[in-house]
PyMOL CGO cylinders between C-alpha atoms (Angstrom):
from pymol import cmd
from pymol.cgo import CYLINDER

trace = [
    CYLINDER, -5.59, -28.56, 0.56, -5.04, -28.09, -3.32, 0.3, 1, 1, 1, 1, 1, 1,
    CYLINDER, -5.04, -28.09, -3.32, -3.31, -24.94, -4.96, 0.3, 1, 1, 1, 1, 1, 1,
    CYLINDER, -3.31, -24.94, -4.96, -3.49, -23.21, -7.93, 0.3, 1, 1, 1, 1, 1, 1,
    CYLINDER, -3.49, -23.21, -7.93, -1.93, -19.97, -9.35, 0.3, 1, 1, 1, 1, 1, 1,
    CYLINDER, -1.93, -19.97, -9.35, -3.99, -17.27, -10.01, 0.3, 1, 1, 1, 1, 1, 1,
    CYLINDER, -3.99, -17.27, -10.01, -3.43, -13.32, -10.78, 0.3, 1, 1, 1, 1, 1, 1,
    CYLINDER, -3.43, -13.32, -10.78, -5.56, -10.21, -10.22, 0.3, 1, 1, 1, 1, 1, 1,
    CYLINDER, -5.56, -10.21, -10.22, -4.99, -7.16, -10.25, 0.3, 1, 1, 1, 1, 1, 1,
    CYLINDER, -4.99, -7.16, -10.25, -5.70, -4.04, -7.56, 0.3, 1, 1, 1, 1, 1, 1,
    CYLINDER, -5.70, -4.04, -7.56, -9.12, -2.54, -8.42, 0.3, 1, 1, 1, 1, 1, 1,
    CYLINDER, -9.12, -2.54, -8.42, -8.41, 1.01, -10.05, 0.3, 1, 1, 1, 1, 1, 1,
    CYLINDER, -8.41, 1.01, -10.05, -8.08, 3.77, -7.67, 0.3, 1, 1, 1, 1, 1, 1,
    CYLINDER, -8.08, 3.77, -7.67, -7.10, 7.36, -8.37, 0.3, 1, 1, 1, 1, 1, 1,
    CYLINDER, -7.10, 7.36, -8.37, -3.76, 7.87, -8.55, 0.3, 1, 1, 1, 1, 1, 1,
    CYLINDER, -3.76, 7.87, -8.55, -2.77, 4.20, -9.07, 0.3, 1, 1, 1, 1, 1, 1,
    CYLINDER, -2.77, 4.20, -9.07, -3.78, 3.34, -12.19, 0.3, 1, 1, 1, 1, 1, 1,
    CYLINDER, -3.78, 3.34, -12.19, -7.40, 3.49, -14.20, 0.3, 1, 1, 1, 1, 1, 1,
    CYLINDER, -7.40, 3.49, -14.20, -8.92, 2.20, -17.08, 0.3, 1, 1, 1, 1, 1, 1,
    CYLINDER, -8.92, 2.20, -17.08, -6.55, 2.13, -20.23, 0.3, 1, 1, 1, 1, 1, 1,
    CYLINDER, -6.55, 2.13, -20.23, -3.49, 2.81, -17.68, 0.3, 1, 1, 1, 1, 1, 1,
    CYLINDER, -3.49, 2.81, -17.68, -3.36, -1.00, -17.14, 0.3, 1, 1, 1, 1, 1, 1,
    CYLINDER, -3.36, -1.00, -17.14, 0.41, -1.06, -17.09, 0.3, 1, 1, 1, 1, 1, 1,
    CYLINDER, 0.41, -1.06, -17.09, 0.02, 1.33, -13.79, 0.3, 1, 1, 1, 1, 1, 1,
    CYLINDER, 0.02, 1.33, -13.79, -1.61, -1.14, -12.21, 0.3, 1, 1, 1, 1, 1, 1,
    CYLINDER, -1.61, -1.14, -12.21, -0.24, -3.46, -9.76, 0.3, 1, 1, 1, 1, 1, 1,
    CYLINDER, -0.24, -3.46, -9.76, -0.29, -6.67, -10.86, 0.3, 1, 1, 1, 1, 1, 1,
    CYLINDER, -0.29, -6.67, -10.86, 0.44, -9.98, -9.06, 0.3, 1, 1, 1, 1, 1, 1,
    CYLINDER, 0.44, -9.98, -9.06, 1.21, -14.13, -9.68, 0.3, 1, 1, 1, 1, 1, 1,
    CYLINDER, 1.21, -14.13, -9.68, -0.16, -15.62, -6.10, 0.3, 1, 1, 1, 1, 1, 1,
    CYLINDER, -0.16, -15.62, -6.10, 0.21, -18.79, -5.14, 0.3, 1, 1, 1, 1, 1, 1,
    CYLINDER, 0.21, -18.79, -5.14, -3.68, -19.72, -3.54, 0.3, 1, 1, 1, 1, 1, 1,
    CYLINDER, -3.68, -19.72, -3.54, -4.06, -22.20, -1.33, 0.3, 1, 1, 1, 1, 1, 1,
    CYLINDER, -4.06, -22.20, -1.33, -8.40, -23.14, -0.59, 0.3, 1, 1, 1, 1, 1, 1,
    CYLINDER, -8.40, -23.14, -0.59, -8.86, -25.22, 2.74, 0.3, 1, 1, 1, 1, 1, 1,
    CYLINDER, -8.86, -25.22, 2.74, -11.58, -27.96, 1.70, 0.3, 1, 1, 1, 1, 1, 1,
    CYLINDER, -11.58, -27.96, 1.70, -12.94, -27.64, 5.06, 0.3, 1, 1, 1, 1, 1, 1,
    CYLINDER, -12.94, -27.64, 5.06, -13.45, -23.63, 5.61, 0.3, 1, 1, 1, 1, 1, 1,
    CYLINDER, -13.45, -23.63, 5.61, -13.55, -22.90, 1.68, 0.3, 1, 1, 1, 1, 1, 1,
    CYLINDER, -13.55, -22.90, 1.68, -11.12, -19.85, 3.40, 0.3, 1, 1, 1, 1, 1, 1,
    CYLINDER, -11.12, -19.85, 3.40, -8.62, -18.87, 0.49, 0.3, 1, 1, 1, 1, 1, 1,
    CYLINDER, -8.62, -18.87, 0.49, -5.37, -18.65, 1.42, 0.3, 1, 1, 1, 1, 1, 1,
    CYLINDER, -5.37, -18.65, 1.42, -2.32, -16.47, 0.14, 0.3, 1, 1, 1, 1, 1, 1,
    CYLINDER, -2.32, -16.47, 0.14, 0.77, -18.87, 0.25, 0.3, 1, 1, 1, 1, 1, 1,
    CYLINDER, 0.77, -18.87, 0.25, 2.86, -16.23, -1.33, 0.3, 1, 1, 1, 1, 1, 1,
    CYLINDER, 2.86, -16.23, -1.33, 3.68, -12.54, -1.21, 0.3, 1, 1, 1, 1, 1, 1,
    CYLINDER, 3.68, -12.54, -1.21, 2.54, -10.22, -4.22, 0.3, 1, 1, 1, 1, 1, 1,
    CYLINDER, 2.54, -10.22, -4.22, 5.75, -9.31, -6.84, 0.3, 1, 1, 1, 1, 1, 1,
    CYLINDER, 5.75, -9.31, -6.84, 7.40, -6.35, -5.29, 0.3, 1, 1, 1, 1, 1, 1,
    CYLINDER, 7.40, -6.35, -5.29, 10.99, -5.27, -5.22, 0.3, 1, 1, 1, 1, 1, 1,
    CYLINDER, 10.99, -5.27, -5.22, 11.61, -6.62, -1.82, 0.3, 1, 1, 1, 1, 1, 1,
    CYLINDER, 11.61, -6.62, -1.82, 11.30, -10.42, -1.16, 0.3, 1, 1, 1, 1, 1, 1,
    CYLINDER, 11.30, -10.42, -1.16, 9.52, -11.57, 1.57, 0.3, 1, 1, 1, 1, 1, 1,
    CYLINDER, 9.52, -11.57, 1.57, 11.45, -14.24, 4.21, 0.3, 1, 1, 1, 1, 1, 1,
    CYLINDER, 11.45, -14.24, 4.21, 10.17, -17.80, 4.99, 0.3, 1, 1, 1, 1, 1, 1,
    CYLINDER, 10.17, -17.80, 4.99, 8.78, -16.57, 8.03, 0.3, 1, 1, 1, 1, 1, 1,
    CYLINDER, 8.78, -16.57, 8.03, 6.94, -13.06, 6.32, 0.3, 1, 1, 1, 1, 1, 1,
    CYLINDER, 6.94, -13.06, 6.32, 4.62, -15.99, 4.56, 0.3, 1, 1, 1, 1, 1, 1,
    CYLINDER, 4.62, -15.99, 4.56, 2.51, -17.25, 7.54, 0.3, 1, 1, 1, 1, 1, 1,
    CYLINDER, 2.51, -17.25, 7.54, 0.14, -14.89, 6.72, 0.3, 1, 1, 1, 1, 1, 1,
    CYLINDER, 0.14, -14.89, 6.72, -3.33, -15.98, 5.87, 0.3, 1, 1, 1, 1, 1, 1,
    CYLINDER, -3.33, -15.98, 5.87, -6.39, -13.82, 3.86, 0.3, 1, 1, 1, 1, 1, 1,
    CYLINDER, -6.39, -13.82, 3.86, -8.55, -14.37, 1.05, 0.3, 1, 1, 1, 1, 1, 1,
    CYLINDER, -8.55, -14.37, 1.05, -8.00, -11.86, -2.12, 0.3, 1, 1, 1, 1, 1, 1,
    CYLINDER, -8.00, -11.86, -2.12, -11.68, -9.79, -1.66, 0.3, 1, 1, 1, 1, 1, 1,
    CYLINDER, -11.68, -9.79, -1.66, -10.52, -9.07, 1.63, 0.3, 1, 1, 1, 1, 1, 1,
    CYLINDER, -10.52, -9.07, 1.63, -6.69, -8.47, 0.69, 0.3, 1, 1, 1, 1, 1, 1,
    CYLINDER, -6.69, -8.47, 0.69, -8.27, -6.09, -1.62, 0.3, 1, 1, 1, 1, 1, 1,
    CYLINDER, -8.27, -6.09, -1.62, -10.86, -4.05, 0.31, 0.3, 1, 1, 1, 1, 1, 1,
    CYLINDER, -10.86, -4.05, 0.31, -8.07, -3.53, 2.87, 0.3, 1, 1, 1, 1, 1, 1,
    CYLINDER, -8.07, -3.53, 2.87, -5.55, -2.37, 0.02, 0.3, 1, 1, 1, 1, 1, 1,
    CYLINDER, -5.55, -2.37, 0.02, -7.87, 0.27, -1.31, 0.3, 1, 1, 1, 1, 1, 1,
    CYLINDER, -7.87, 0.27, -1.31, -8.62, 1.23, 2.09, 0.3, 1, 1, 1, 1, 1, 1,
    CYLINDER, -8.62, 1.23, 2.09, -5.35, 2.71, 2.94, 0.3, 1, 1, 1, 1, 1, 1,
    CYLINDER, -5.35, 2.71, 2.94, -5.19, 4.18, -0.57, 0.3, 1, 1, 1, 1, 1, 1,
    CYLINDER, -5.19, 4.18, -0.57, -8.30, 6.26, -0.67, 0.3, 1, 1, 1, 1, 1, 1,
    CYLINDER, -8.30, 6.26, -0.67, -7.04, 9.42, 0.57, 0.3, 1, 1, 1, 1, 1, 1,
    CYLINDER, -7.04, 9.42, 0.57, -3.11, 9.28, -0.55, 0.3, 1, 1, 1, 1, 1, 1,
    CYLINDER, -3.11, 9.28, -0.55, -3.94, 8.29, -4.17, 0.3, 1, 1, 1, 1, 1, 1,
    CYLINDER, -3.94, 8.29, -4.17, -6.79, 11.46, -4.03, 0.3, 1, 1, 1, 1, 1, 1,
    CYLINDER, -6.79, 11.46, -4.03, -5.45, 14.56, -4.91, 0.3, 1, 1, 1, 1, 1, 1,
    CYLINDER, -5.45, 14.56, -4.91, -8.71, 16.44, -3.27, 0.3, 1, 1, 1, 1, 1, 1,
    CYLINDER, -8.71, 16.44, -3.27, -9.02, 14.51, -0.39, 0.3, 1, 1, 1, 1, 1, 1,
    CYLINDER, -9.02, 14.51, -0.39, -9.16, 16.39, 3.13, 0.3, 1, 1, 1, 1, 1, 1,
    CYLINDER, -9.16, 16.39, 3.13, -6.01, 17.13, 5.05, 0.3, 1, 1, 1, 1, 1, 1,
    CYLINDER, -6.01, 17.13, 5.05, -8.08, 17.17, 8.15, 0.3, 1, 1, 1, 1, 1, 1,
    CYLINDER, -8.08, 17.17, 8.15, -7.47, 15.51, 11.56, 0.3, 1, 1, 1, 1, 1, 1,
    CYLINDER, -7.47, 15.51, 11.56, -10.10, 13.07, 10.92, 0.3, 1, 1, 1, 1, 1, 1,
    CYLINDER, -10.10, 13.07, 10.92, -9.34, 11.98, 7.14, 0.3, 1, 1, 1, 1, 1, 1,
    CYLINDER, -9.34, 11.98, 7.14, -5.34, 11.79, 8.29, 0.3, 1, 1, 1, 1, 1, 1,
    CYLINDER, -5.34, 11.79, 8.29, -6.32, 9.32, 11.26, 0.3, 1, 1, 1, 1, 1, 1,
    CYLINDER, -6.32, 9.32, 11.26, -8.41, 7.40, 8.79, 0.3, 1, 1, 1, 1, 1, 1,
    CYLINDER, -8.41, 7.40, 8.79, -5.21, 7.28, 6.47, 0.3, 1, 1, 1, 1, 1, 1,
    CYLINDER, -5.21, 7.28, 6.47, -3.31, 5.92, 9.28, 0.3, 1, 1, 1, 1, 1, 1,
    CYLINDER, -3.31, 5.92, 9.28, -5.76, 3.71, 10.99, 0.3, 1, 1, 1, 1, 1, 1,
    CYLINDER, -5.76, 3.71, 10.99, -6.70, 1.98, 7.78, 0.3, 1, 1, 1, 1, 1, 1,
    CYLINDER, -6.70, 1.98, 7.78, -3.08, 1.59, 7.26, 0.3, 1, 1, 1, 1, 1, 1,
    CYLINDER, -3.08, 1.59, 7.26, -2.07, -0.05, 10.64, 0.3, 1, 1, 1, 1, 1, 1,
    CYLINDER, -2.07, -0.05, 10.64, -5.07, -2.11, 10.41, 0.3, 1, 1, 1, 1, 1, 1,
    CYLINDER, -5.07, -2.11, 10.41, -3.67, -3.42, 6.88, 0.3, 1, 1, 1, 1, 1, 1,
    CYLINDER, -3.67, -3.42, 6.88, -0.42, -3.93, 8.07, 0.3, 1, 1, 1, 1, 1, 1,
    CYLINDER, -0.42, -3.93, 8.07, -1.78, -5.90, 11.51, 0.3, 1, 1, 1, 1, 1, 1,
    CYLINDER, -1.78, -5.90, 11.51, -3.64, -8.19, 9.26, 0.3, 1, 1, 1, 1, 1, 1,
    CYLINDER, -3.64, -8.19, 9.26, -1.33, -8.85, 5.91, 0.3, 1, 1, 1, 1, 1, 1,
    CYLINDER, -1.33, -8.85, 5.91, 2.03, -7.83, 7.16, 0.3, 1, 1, 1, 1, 1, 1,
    CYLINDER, 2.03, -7.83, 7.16, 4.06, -5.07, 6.24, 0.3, 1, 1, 1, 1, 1, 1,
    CYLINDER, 4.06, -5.07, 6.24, 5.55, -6.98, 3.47, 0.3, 1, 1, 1, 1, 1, 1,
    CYLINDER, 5.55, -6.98, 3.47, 2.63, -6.25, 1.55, 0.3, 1, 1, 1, 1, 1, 1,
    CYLINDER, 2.63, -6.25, 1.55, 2.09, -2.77, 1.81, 0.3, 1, 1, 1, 1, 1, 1,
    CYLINDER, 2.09, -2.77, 1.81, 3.72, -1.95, -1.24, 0.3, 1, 1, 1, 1, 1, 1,
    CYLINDER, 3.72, -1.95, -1.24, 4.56, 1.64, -1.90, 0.3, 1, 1, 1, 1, 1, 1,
    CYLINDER, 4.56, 1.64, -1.90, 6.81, 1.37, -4.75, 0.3, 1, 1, 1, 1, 1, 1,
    CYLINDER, 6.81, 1.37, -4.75, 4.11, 2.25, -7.30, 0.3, 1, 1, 1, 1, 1, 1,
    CYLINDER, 4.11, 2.25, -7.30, 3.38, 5.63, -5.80, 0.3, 1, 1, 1, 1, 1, 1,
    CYLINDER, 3.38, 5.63, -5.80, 3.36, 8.67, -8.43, 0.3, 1, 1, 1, 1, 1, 1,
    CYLINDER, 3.36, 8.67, -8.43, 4.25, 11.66, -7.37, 0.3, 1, 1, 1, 1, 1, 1,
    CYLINDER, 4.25, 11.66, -7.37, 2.01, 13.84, -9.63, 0.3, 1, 1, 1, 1, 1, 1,
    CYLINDER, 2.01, 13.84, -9.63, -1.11, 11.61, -8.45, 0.3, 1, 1, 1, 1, 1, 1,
    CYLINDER, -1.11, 11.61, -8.45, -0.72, 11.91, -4.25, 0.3, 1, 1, 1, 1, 1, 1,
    CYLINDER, -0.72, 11.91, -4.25, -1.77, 13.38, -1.54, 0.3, 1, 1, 1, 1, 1, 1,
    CYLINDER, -1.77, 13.38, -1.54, 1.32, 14.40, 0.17, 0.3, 1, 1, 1, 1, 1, 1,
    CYLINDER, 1.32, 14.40, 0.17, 0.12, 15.44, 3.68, 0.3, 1, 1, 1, 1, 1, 1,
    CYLINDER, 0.12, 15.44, 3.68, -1.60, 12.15, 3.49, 0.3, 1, 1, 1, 1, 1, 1,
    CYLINDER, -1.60, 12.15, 3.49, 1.23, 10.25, 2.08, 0.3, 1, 1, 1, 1, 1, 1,
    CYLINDER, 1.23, 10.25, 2.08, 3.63, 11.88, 5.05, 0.3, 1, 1, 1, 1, 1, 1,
    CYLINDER, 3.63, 11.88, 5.05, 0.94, 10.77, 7.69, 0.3, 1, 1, 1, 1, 1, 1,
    CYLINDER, 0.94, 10.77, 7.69, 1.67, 6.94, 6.42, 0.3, 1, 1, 1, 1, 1, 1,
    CYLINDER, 1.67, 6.94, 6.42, 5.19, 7.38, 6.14, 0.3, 1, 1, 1, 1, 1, 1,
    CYLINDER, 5.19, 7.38, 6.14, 5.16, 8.50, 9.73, 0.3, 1, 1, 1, 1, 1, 1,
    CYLINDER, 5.16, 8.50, 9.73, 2.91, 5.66, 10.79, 0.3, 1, 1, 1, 1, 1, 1,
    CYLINDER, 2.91, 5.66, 10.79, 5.40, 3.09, 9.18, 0.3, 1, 1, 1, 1, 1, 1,
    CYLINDER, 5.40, 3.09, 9.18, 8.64, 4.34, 9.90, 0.3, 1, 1, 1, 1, 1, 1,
    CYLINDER, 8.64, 4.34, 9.90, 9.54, 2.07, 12.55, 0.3, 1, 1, 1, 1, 1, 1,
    CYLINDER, 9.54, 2.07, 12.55, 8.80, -0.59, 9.62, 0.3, 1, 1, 1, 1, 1, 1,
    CYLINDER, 8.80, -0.59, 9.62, 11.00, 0.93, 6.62, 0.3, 1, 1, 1, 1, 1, 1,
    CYLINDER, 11.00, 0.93, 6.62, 13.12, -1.71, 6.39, 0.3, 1, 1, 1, 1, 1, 1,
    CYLINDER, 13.12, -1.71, 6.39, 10.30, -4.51, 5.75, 0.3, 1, 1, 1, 1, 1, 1,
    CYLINDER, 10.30, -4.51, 5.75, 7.77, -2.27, 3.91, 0.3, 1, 1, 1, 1, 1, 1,
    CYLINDER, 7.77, -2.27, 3.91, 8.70, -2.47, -0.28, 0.3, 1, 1, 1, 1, 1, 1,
    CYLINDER, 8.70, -2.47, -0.28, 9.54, 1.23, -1.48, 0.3, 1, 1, 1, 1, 1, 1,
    CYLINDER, 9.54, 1.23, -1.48, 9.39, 3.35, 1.74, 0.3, 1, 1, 1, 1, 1, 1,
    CYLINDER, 9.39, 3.35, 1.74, 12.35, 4.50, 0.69, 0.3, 1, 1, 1, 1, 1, 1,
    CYLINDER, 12.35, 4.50, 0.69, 10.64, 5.40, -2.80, 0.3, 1, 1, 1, 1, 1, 1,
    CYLINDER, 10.64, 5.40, -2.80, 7.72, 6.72, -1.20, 0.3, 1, 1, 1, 1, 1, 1,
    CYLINDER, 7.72, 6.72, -1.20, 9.97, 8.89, 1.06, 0.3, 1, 1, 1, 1, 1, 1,
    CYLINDER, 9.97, 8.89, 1.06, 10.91, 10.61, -2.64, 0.3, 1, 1, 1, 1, 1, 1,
    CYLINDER, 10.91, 10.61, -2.64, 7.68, 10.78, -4.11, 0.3, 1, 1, 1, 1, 1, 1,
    CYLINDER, 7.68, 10.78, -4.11, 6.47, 12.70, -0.99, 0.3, 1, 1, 1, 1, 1, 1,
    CYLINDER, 6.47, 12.70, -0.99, 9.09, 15.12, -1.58, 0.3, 1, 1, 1, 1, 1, 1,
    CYLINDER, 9.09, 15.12, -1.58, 8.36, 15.99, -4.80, 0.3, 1, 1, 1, 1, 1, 1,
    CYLINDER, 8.36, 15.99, -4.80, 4.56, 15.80, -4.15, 0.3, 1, 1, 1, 1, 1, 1,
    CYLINDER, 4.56, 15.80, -4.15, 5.06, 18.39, -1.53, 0.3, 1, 1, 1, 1, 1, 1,
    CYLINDER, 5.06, 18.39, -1.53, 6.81, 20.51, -4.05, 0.3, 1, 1, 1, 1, 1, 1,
    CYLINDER, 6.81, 20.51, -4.05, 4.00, 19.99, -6.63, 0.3, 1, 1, 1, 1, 1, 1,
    CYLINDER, 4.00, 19.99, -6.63, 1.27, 21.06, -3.93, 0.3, 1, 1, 1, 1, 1, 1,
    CYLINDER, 1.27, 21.06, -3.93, 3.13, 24.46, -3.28, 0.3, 1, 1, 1, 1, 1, 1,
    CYLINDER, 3.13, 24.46, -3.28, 3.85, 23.56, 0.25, 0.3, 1, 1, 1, 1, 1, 1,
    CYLINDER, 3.85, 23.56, 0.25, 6.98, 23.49, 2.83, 0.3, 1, 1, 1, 1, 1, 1,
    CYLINDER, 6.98, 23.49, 2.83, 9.09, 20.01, 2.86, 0.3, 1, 1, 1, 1, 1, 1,
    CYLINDER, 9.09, 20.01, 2.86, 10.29, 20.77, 6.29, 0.3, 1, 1, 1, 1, 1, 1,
    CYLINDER, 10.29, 20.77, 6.29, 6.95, 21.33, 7.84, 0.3, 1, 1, 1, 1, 1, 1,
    CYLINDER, 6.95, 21.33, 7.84, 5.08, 18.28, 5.82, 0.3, 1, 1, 1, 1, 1, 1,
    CYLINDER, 5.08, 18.28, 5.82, 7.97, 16.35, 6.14, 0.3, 1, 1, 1, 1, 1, 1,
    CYLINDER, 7.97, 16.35, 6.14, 9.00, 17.18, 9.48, 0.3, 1, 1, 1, 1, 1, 1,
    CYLINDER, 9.00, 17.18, 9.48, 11.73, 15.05, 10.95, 0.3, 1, 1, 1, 1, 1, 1,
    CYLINDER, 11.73, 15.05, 10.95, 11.79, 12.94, 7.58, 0.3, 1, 1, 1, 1, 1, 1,
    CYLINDER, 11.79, 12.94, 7.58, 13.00, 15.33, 4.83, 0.3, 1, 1, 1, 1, 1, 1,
    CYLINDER, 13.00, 15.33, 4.83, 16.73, 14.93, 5.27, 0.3, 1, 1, 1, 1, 1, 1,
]
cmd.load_cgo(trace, "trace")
């Protein structure tokens, strides 16, 4: 196996960062491991966050296209400020979510670069909810907990009802 050190950064998505907003964007150093014999690309390291991954959080194995597909999947409804709030759409929210975290980890679902003025808050609070039992090892649930708050507040609606259980 050989390594190398790449970056790339999270395709643009509504709410996370677009065209000349580069600096909203998240950006990563990977370590990328390529096994000769599957041509598979492996991530040896987590991306930058404000939490560090253990030893043990690095076992995990994907290649970047599908790190990336998965990454915009649980994104495409909190980082849309017109998406549905409808059964459906919110069990898409959380299924692409789980289905993230049961294939990366929850190390890498990184919430810490939420804005609060560009999320769907009902959508937002359905992931929160779907992670809690995780807080501790997902980077900036705590910080997402706060931008729900004050996206709730920005879409005119009640904290204790979107919030329920989590606003206190």
């Amino acid at each position: 196996m050989h390594s190398a050190l790449v970056e790339y950064e999270t395709p643009p998505v509504a709410g996370y960062g677009s065209g000349d907003h580069a600096s909203e964007l998240a950006e990563s150093r990977t370590r990328v491991v390529e096994a000769p014999a599957t041509r598979r690309t492996y991530i040896a390291s987590s991306t930058m966050t404000t939490a560090e991954v253990s030893r043990a959080g690095l076992r995990i194995t994907f290649n970047a296209e599908e790190f990336t597909a998965a990454n915009r999947a649980w994104r495409r409804h909190i980082c849309n400020l017109s998406a549905p709030a409808s059964v459906d759409a919110l069990t898409e929210t959380v299924q692409s979510t789980v289905d993230f975290i049961g294939k990366f980890g929850p190390q890498l679902l990184d919430l810490s670069n939420l804005n609060p003025e560009k999320v769907h808050c009902e959508h937002l609070a359905a992931l929160l909810r779907a992670t809690s039992s995780l807080k501790k090892r997902v980077p900036g649930w705590s910080h997402a907990l706060e931008v729900a708050k004050v996206a709730v507040n920005n879409a005119g609606q009640d904290i204790d009802d979107v919030l329920f259980g989590m606003s206190k």
